[in-house]
C-alpha angles and dihedrals in degrees: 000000000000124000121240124217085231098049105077140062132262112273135207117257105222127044106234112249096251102071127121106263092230092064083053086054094044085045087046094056104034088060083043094058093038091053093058094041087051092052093045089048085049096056104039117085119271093252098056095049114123098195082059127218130137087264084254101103125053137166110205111282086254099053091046093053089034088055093040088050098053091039096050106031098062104062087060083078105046114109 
């Protein structure tokens, strides 16, 4: 199922001090992984996009990885 920009919620923009370094990491490389994702998706043509969208409208490639990262890690901590 791929994850619209539109579909989540706003998130906040800093981590608060206090989290396991092990959820940063998982944060650091999940960005990691959506920003390339994001530049692939950029440079391939519109019809062979997976995310979707008619290649009009775009948020920066930061704020896409950063949306897709907050959406996806922490599930990865729900019991």
């Amino acid at each position: 199922m791929a994850i619209g920009l539109m579909d989540t919620a706003p998130v906040s923009r800093r981590v608060s001090r206090n989290v396991p370094p092990g959820y940063r990491l998982m944060l650091f490389v999940g960005f990691l992984t959506f920003l390339n994702a994001a530049i692939l998706k950029r440079v391939m043509p519109w019809r062979w996009r997976v995310f979707g969208g008619s290649g009009t409208e775009y948020a920066s490639i930061f704020e896409e990885a950063r949306t897709r990262t907050y959406s996806t890690v922490p599930h990865a901590f729900m019991k």
